[in-house]
N, C-alpha and C positions, 0 to 999 in steps of 0.2 A: 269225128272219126267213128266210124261203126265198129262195135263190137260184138262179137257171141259169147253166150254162156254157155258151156259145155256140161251138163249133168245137172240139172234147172229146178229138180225139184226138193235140194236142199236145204237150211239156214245158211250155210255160204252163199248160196246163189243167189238168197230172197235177200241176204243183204247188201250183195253185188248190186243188184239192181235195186235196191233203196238208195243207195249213193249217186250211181249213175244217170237217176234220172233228174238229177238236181247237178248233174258234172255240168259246166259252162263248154266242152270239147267235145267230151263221148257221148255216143247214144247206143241204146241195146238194140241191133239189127234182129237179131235171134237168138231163141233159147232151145239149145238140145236135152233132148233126154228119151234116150233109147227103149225105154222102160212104159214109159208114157205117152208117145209122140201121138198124135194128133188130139190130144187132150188141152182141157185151158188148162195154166196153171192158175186161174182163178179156181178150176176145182181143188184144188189142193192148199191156197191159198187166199181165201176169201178177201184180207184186206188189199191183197193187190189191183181188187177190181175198179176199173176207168184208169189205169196204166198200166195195161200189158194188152195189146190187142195181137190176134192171131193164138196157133197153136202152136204146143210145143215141136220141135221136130225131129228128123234123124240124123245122125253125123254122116255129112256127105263132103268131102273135100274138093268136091271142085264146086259144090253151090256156094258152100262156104269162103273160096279164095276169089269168086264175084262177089259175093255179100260183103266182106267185112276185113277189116286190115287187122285186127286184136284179137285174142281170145286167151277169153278166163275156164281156167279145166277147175271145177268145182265137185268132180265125180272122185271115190273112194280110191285106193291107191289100188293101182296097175292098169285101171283105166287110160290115164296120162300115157303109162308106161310105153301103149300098144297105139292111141293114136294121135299122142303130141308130136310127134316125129312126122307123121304124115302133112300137118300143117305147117309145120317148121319147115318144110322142103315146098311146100306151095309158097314158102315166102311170108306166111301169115305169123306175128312176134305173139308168144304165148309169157303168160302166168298161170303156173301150175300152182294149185292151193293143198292138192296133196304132195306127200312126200316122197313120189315117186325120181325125183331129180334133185333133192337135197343129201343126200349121202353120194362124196366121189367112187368111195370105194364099194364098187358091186358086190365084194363077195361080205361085208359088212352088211349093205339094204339086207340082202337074202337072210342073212343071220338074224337080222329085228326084224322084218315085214314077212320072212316065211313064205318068199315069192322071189321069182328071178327079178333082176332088174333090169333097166333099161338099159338101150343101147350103150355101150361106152364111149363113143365118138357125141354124146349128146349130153352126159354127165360129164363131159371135160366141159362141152361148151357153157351148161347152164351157169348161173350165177348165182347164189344163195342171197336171198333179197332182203338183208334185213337194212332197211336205206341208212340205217345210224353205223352200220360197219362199215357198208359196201355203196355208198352212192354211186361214184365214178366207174363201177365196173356194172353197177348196173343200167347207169345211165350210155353202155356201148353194147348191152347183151340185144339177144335177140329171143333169148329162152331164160327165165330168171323162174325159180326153183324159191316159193313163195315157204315163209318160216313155219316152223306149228304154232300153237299158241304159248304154251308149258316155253320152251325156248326161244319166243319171243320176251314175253314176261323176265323171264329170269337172266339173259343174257344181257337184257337193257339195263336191269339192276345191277350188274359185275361190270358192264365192259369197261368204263372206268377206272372201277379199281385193279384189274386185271393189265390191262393197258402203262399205267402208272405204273404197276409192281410193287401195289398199296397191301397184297395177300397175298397168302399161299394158296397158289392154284390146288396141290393138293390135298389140302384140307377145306374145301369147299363141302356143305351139306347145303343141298336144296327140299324144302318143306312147299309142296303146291297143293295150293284148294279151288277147284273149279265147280262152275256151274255147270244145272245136267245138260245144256243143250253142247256142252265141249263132246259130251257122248252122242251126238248125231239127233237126224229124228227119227232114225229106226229103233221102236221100244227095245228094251231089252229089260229081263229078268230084276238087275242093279236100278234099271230106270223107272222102275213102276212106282207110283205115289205111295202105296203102303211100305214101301221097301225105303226109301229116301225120304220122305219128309220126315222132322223133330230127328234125321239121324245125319250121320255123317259115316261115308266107307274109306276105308284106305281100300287100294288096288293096284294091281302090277306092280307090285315092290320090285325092283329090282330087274323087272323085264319091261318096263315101260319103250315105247319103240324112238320116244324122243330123246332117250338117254344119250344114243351114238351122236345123236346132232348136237348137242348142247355141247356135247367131249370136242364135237369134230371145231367147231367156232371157237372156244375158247384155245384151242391149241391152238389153232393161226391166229390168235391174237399174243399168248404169252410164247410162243414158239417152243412147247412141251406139253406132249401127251399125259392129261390124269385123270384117272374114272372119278368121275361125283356121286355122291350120297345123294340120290333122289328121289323122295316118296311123293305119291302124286294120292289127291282124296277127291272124293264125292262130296261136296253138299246141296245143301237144300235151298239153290235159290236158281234162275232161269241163264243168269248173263253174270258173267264178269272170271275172273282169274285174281290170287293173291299169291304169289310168290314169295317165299322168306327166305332169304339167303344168311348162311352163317361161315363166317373163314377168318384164319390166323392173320394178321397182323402183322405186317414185316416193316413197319413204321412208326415213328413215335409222335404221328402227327394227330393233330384233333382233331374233333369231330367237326370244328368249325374250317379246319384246313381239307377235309376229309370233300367235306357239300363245297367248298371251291372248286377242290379239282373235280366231280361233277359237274358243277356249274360250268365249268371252264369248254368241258368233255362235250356236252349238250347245248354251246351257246348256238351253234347253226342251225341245231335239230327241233321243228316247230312242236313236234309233237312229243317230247319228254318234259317233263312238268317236274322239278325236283319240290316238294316240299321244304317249308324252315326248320330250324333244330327243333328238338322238342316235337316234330308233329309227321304223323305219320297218314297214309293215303288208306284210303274206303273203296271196296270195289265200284261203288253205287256213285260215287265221284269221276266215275269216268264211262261211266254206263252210255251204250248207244255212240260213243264216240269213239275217234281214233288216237286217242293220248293214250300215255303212260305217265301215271305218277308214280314218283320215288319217291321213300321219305329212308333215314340213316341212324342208323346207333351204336355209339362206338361203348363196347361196355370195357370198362377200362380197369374193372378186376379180373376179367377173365382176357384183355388183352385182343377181343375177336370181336370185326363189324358183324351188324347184320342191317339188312338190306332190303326194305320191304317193298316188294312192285308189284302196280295193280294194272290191270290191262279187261278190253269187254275185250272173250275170245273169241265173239264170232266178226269184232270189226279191227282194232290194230293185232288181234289174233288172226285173224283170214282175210276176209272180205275190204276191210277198209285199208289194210296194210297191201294188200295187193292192187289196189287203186292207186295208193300210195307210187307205190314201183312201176304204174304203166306209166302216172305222169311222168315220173326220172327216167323213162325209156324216150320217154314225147319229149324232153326238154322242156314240161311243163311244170309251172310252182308247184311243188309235192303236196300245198294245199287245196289244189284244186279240186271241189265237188264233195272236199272231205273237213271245211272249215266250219265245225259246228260245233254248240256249246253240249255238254252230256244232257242226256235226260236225267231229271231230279225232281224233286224226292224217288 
């Protein structure tokens, strides 16, 4: 199957296309980017040299709906917004990697992204892709509204116990730590090496834009709306996400009953990895790959799990989780082109 990349000279898009040239189904017809079109993205990308031939080019929908049956929207959010809808009506099935089609309610996006949102006949249609919630609705979409990273990570860690009615949804706090490239590759000020290395930032307390997503997921799972405690930080290292979850107890089960009903939660799902009692997951154990590992701790003088899930955010965070979702769009193994071991040490 041919596919396009839409906005090409991102880390979502360079890892788009480290996957897919190893997929057994897809191959990369073309790579757009408005910005830079008739450019190699070997300029901008040195190691991809002797697998990407041709240049980048511009969004055209009808060159596009001859070229390629897929496409991945890898561009900043409202890009999607203004020309996912165009392919969608050529007939061509998308994966949006921003979050222009993961919030239903428009007048919510506008409140966190500070931009209109898209069409409302497209945000009913899209599917929110996180394949461990929503397989079967994403395996009939035609527009699937690919996760962030921060709510992927963290949602993987709860939906079990959430699910069960193992906790109180509203006493959930979420503590998240990411690496800089979760901040894009455009520097910025926070991203300079004398600013971040030997440190660590907290930032957007409390206005982080994946906050409404995380709210919006858990309520269609526990069927009740409740705001989360979510701080999200800076550190000093390239790849990966560690999410801590902490919440009340509405059970008097153990911690060895606790990693069952996980276990039980994630027997279909290839890619969640629950750790043994006692042992907790390393971002760097899952680096370059599309897993999540969980590991659990039931502290049983305070009564409250926590929850610690690690994810790499530019692949089961973007790029390989959206791969993830074309296969269960194709009817094809969700491990297709995405069965590999992390890079380690």
């Amino acid at each position: 199957m041919k596919v396009a990349i839409i906005g090409g000279t991102g880390y979502g898009a360079v890892e788009l296309l480290r996957f897919l040239h190893i997929h057994p189904y897809a191959e990369v017809k073309t790579i757009i980017s408005h910005s830079s079109a008739g450019r190699s993205l070997t300029d901008y990308y040195p190691h991809t040299d002797g697998f990407v031939t041709g240049s980048l080019e511009t969004f055209d929908v009808k060159a596009l709906s001859e070229q390629v049956d897929f496409a991945f929207f890898a561009a900043p959010p409202g890009v999607s917004r203004d020309l996912l809808p165009r392919l969608a009506e050529a007939g061509i099935r998308c994966v949006d990697l921003a979050g222009d089609f993961r919030l239903r309610d428009a007048a919510v996006y506008k409140e966190w992204y500070q931009q209109d949102a898209a069409p409302e006949e497209l945000l009913e249609k899209a599917v929110y892709g996180l394949p461990e919630l929503n397989a079967k609705q994403i395996s009939e979409a035609d527009v699937v509204a690919n996760p962030g990273c921060y709510p992927t990570a963290t949602l993987l860690g709860l939906l079990p116990a959430v699910h069960n009615g193992l906790i109180n949804p509203a006493s959930i706090i979420i503590d998240a730590k990411s690496g800089l490239s979760g901040a894009g590759k455009a520097p910025t000020a926070i991203s300079h090496y004398s600013e971040i290395n030997e440190n660590i930032k907290a930032y957007k307390l409390g206005s982080h834009k994946h906050i409404p997503e995380i709210e919006q997921a858990l309520a269609g799972v526990s069927g009740s709306q409740h705001p989360v405690s979510f701080t999200t930080q800076l550190v000093p290292m390239t790849r990966g996400i560690m999410a801590t979850m902490y919440a009340d107890l509405t059970t008097d089960k153990t911690t060895s009953e606790l990693l069952e009903s996980y276990e039980n939660y994630y027997a279909s799902h290839p890619f969640v990895r629950l750790r043994s009692l006692g042992e907790w997951p390393a971002t760097k154990e899952v680096a370059a790959s599309n897993f999540c590992d969980i590991g659990l701790h039931l502290d049983e003088r305070t009564n409250r799990l926590t929850v610690v899930s690690v994810i790499d955010n530019l692949v089961k965070g973007a790029a390989g989780q959206a791969i993830q979702n074309m296969n269960i769009m194709q009817g094809w193994e969700q491990t297709a082109g995405l069965w590999t071991l992390p890079v380690y040490p």
